[in-house]
C-alpha positions in Angstrom: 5.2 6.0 -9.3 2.9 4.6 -7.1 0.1 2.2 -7.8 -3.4 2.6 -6.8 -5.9 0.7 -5.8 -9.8 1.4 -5.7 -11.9 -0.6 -3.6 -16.2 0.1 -2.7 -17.5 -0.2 1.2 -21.0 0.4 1.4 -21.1 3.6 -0.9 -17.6 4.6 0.5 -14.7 5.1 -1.9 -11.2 4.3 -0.5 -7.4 4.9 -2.0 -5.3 2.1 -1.3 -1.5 3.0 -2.2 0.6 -0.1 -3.3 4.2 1.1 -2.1 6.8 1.9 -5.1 9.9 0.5 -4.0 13.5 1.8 -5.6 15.7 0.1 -7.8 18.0 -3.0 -6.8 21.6 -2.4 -6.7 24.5 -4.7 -7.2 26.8 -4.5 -4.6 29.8 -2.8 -5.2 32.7 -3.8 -3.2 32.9 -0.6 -1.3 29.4 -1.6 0.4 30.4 -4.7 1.2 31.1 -4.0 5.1 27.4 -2.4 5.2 26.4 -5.5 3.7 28.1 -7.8 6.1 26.8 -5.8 9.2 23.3 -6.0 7.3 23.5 -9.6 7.3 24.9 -10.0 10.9 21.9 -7.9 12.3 19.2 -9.6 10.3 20.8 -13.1 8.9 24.0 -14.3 11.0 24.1 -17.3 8.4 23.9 -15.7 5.4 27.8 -14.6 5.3 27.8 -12.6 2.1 31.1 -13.2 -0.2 32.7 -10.9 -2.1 33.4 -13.2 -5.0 29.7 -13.0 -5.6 27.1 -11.0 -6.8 24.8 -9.4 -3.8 22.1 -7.4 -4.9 20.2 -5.4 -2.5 17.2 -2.7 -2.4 18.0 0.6 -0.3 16.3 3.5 1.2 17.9 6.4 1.7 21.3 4.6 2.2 19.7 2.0 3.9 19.5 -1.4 3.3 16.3 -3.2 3.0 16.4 -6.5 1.3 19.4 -8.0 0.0 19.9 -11.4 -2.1 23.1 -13.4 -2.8 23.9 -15.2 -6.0 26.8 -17.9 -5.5 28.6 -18.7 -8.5 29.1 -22.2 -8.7 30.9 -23.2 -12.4 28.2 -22.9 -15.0 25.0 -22.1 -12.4 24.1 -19.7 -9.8 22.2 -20.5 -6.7 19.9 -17.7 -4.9 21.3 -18.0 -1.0 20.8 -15.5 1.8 17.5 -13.9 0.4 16.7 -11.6 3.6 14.4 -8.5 4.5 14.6 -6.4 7.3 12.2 -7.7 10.2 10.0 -4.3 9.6 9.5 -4.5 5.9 8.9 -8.1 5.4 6.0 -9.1 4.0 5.3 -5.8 1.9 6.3 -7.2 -1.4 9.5 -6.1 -1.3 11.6 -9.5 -1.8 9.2 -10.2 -4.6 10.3 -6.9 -6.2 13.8 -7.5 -5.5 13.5 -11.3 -7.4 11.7 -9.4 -10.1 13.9 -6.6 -10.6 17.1 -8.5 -10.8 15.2 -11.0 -13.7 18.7 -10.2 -15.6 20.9 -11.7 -13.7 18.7 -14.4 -12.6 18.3 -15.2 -16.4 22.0 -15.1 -17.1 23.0 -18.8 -16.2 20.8 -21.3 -14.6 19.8 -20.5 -11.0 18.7 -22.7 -8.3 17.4 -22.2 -4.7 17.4 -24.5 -1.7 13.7 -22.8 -0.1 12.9 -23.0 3.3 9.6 -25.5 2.9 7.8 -22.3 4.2 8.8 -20.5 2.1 8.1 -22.5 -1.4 5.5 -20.2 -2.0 7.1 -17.4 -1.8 9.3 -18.7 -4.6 6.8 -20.4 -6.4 5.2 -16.4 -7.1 8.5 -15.4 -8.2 9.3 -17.7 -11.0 10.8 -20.9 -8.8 9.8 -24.2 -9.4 9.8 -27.0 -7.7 12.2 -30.1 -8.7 13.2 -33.7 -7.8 17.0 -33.7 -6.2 17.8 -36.1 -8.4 18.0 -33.4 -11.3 19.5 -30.6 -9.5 22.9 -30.5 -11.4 26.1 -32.3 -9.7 27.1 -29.4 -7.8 24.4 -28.3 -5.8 22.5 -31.6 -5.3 25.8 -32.5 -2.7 24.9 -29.6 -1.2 21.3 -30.1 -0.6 21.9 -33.2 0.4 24.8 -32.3 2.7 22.4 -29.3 4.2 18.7 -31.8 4.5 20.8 -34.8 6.6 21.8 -31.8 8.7 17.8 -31.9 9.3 16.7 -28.5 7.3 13.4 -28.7 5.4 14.5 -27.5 1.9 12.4 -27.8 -1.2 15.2 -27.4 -4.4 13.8 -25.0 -7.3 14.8 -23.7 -10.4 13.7 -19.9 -11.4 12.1 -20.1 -14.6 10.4 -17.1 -16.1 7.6 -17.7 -18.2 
């Protein structure tokens, strides 16, 4: 269902419709080479694994948005959060975080966010954190990425 919005203009009454967005999807393996050609068209560095859980949003058989969760021990970390060029910035990565609370909630999850992009992740239940309490096996690899010269804030998704 879609949501509406009402707004006044100088005695003018307007519809605004907020767009209703499907369901995300955890990839099964049998999508995985859509998947892969989804992130070569749209993020070459993502490189989607099947050992871990990608979640995406489609329409019509189409992918949209798609997020990966790389298992690492005892925590996840959210990697390769993309949206096609022509629906970004239409709410739909913000439903995709929100819809896949679950599995977000399961085991601790981390993301390295694009300083641009804090946020983004700050709306969607990230927060901000000192490296030095990222847990052993991701702070090597934030570390390992930021002397590379990437601006990365590390966050934690908690959802209040």
């Amino acid at each position: 269902m879609r949501d509406v919005l009402s707004s006044r203009s100088q005695s003018t009454h307007y519809l605004i419709m907020k767009p209703s967005y499907p369901n995300a999807e955890q990839v099964p393996s049998l999508w995985f080479p859509l998947v892969k050609k989804f992130y070569q068209e749209h993020y070459p560095s993502g490189k989607p694994n099947k050992a871990d859980p990608i979640w995406v949003i489609k329409d019509q058989g189409r992918i949209l948005c798609a997020v990966r969760l790389k298992q690492i021990n005892t925590i996840q970390l959210l990697t390769a959060m993309v949206t096609k060029p022509s629906h970004r910035n239409m709410g739909l990565g913000s439903h995709l975080i929100n819809d896949i609370h679950a599995a977000l909630s399961k085991t601790p999850c981390y993301c390295f966010a694009f300083t641009h992009l804090v946020p983004f992740y700050t709306a969607n239940h990230f927060t901000a954190i000192p490296v030095e309490i990222l847990p052993e096996e991701v702070r090597t690899r934030f570390l390992a990425y930021t002397a590379q010269g990437r601006e990365l804030t590390p966050m934690h998704y908690i959802r209040r």
